[in-house]
Steps between C-alpha positions, in 0.01 A plus 500: 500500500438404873596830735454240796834331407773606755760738336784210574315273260451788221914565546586114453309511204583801324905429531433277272390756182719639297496882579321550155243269573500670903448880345196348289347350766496825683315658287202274532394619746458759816581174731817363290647808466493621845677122586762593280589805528357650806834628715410272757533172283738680204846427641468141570286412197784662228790414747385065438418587129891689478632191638314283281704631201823577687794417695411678861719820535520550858669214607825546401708798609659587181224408273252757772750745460503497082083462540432803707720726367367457127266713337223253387477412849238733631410550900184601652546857681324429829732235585796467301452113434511367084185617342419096377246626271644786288861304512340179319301707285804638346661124433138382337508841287849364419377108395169658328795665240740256483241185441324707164579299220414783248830685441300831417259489822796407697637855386228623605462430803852586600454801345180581740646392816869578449526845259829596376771436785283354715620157322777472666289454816380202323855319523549608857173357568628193354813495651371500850286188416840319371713676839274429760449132339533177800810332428292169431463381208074552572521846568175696416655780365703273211176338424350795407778655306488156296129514466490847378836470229489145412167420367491812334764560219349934468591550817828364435550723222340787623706504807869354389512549104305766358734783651827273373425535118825752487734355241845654576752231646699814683310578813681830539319602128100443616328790605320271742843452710381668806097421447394338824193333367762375269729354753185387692405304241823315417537456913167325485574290163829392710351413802257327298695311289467379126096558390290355206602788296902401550399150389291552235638804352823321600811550161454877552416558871860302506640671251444885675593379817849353364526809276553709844680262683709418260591913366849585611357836563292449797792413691715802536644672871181693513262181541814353707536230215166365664063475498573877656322828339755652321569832712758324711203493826533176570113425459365174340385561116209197491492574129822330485477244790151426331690431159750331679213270654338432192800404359591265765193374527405399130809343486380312806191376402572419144782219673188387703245521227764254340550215740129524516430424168808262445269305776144617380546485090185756438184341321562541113095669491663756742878555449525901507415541863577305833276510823854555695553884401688567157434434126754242342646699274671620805883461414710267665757649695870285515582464848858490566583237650212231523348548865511254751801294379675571821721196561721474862774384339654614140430111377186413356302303548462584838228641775412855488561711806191646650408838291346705752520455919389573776178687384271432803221288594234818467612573094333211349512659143885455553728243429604294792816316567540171345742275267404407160714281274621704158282312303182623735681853514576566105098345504375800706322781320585838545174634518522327882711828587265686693586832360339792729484701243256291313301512799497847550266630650492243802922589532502854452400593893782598781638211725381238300847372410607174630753574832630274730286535819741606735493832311193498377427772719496861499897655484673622774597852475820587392781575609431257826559657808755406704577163669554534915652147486898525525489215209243590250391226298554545103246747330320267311377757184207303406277616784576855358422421209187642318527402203519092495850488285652207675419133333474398104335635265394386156619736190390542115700670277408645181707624169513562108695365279788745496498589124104513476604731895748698286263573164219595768707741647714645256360405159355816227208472695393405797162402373563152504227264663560258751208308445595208382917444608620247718627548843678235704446463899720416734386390858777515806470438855631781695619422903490841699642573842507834654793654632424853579232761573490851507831591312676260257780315617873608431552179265270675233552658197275750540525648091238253422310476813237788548615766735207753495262207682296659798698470829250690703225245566577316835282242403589463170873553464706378207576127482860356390524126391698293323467133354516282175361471185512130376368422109233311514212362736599347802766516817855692422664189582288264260622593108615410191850466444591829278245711667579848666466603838521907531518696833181770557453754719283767545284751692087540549434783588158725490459745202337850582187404392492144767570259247759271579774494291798224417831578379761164391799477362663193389826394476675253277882412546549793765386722246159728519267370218152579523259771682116468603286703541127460635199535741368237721065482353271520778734706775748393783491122530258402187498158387452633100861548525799730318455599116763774367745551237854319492759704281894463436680657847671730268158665375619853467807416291411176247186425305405158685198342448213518757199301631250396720549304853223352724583307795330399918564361745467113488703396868609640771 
């Protein structure tokens, strides 16, 4: 190597070496490793090679603070500033794991670098990567997360599965209730979203996750008839939101899987598996009613009303507003739904939600202070509002069969599988407005809204709304003669743990109906969405059935 060629040329050219391929290179010789990792050269060398590989940290306020403050990131002594070197060093100790294909040397591996509880350092490592993630749909940091999981099906079940092999339906019964590698792992296989294993392992993976969703059982006062740990804390149990999510999710991807195939008949030399995700002998899934019949008028036939608005010029993976004639509408697939949570991994980051831009902004703080104008103008609550609840949102509902929910539940045994049984979706278009924040208005009934939310944060204080919840996809004011419209309302508030949780209720005929439960995937503002639990409004006196409900934000 020439020692006559300036340093500035040397830098250009090692940025472009992956750090692997940089540490060997050092060691060739006296020269190389001095230009590498002399202190004078050290910080800028590693700092280009961190940024090569990931989102930079420093730019953003938040995202700094949630850097600097985390372990893994290490700082040099004699100045305080990010130690480049030692910081990347632990993410590429991290990828070296995660992209072994051997399941044993994998173990190994983790078991060398992360002993005993040190694992759960792994996930927070992890988790940083996914928090401090660009809100582009390039960011660095999701690259690499997708690099490391999705070409590599060990990692996958290393990380999300191989501490989920627990049986029991009732989360209350596992000795691993309060394990936090545990709940780190079913946070991760959340934020994640459905993996090879899901699909390919796909009647029973199904069946487990309905087996807890489904179980009468988990939903008692102490888990506040919710995805909560069962102690009455108020803190998220991803077991069950991950169970939930799978659930969901399947059900999801089997309706795409499909439409797929109904327009992609698979060849008949290779008709058990399908390039798109799933094997075919996924069941089909009724869907109750047939999406995207959504006349404007109760005659047919007639033009269907636009199914989604006002979704913004920067969501192109969105619907956007146009007409179609029924013939084009009853035509369209549902698989066009872009459901975040079958893109999880890219939806599951704060403030990615779609908001109308004049409050896509930070929230003021509440309460406001005072106006010194003799006529205030009306409080509009939107700007205080955190959370993003005003606009429509698309909803999926899922249920049993209420005899095959009855024999599950109360049968000689409660050992029956849900493998292979049927369950029917629903998909609703809820229309949200808030009306309050910081303590519920006097209109509510507050026996079925949550009382014990957290009133202390100023910054994230309780938020009231209220709306409608119309049966089917498309506009309140665009259905089918015979369908129902019911009233909702509701609260998000935070949990003590930071999640953000949603509490409905709806009403049919002036008359309380259903409750909802769940946790907003990916933190305050997260474009995965809502998936919970609905249950009868009467939980703690009848034996109503139960089920899992996903919906996001499609307008504002």
């Amino acid at each position: 190597m020439d020692c006559r060629t300036p340093t500035e040329i040397w830098h250009r050219i090692l940025r472009y070496l992956d750090p692997i391929e940089l540490d060997r290179l050092a060691r060739a010789s006296s020269f190389t490793h001095k230009l590498i990792y002399a202190n004078s050269h050290r910080q800028h060398i590693w700092q280009s090679q961190f940024l090569n590989h990931f989102d930079h940290p420093l730019e953003d306020d938040a995202v700094r603070n949630i850097f600097l403050s985390h372990p893994s990131t290490t700082t040099l002594a004699s100045s305080h500033q990010v130690d480049w070197l030692h910081t990347l060093a632990t993410r590429i100790i991290l990828r070296n794991i995660l992209t072994t294909a051997d399941h044993h040397r994998m173990t190994e591996l983790l078991i060398k670098h992360y002993p005993d509880a040190q694992l759960l350092a792994l996930y927070d490592l992890i988790f940083l990567i996914l928090n401090t993630a660009q809100r582009t749909t390039d960011s660095l940091n999701l690259t690499f997360l997708k690099e490391v999981f999705s070409s590599n099906p060990t990692a996958q079940l290393v990380m999300m599965h191989q501490r989920s092999t627990h049986l029991d339906p009732i989360f209350a019964e596992r000795a691993s209730l309060h394990d936090p590698v545990v709940r780190a792992a079913a946070k991760l296989h959340t934020l994640y979203g459905l993996t090879s294993y899901d699909v390919s392992n796909s009647l029973r993976t199904r069946g487990m996750a309905r087996e807890s969703c489904y179980a009468l059982a988990n939903y008692t006062p102490h888990s506040l008839y919710g995805p909560f740990v069962p102690d009455q804390s108020c803190t998220v149990n991803w077991p069950h939101l991950e169970a939930l999510s799978v659930v969901v999710g399947l059900n999801l991807y089997s309706i795409r899987k499909q439409a797929i195939d109904n327009d992609h008949p698979p060849n008949n030399n290779n008709n058990n598996r399908s390039p798109t995700g799933p094997p075919h002998e996924l069941p089909t899934l009724p869907v109750d009613p047939p999406l995207f019949s959504m006349p404007d008028t109760p005659g047919y036939p007639h033009p269907a009303g636009p199914i989604l608005q006002h979704l913004g010029s920067d969501h192109p993976r969105l619907y956007h507003t146009h007409t179609h004639t029924h013939a084009a509408a009853a035509a369209r697939k549902p698989e066009l739904i872009p459901w975040p949570i079958l893109d999880s991994l890219h939806a599951s980051r704060p403030h990615t939600q779609l908001m109308h831009p004049a409050y896509d902004h930070p929230p003021l703080p509440w309460p406001p202070l005072p106006s010194p104008a003799s006529d205030p103008l009306p409080l509009d609550l939107n700007h205080y509002d955190w959370a993003g609840v005003s606009g429509r949102w698309l909803r999926v509902v899922c249920y049993l069969d209420y005899r095959l929910f009855h024999d599950y539940n109360f049968g000689r045994k409660m050992s029956t599988s849900l493998n292979d049984c049927s369950e029917v979706l629903r998909i609703m278009t809820l229309e949200l407005n808030v009306i309050a924040i910081g303590t519920h208005p006097e209109s509510y009934e507050p026996q079925h809204i949550p009382m014990d939310v957290q009133t202390n944060r100023r910054d994230r204080p309780p938020i009231y709304f209220e709306g409608t919840s119309a049966y089917n996809v498309g506009a309140s004011r665009n259905l089918i003669v015979g369908q129902a419209v019911s009233q909702v309302r509701g609260c998000v508030s935070m949990t003590v743990d930071g999640e953000v949780r949603w509490t409905l209720v709806s009403t049919l005929g002036g008359v309380d109906r259903w409750a909802s439960e769940g946790i907003q995937v990916g933190g305050v503002r997260a474009r995965w969405g809502v998936v919970g639990v609905w249950s009868d409004v009467n939980r703690d006196e009848v034996d109503g059935p139960v089920g899992p409900f996903y919906f996001f934000k499609t307008s504002y």
